[in-house]
N, C-alpha and C positions, 0 to 999 in steps of 0.2 A: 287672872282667871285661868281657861285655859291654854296649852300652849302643845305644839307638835314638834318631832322630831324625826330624824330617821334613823336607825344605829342599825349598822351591818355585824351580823356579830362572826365568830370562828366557826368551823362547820362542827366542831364537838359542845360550842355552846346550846344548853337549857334554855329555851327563848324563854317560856314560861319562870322558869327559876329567876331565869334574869328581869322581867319586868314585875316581879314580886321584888325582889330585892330593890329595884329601880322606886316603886313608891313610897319605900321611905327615905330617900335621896333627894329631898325638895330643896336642901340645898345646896346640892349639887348637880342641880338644873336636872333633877329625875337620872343619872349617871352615875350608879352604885360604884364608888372607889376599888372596892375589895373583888369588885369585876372587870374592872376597865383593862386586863390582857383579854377578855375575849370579844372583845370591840378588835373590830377590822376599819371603821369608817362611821365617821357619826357626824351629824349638822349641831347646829349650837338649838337651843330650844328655841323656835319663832312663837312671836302671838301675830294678831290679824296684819293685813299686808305686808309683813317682813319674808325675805328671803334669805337662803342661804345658799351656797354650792362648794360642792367638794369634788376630790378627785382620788380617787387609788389607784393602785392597780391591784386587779382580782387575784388572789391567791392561783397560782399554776396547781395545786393538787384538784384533783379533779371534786367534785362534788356538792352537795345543796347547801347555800350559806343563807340561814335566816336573817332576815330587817323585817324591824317593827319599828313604833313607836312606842318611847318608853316614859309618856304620862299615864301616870296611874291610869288602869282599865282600858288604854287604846288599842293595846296587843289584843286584850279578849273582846272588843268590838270589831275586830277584826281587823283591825289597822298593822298588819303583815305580811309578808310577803318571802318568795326563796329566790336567789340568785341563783341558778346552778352554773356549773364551770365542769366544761367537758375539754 
């Protein structure tokens, strides 16, 4: 059914572009191949009570890094967010 993610993506990435590409990637857990260098940090796809956790470290240039989630339409229900790095 459905399932969530988080993907942090590069400060030059399309969030948009990218979770349009991402819904036709079902199998490849909604993680467009042809975009996976602008992934900075991303969780495995969960469904109900599963967790995941990650670790990076933030990019040192300074500036806004979008995450969303990238199952079809979570981005444009709002399911995103900006890191910034100052």
């Amino acid at each position: 059914a459905m399932g969530h993610n988080v993907v942090f993506l590069v400060a030059e990435a399309d969030a948009g572009a990218f979770a349009t590409a991402a819904a036709a990637a079902r199998d490849r857990d909604y993680i467009p191949a042809e975009l996976e260098d602008q992934i900075l940090a991303a969780t495995k796809l969960l469904g109900p009570g599963e967790s995941d956790t990650i670790e990076f470290t933030a990019p040192t240039e300074p500036g806004d890094y979008e995450f969303l989630c990238s199952f079809p339409a979570h981005l444009f229900a709002g399911m995103r967010g900006v890191m910034t790095v100052e």
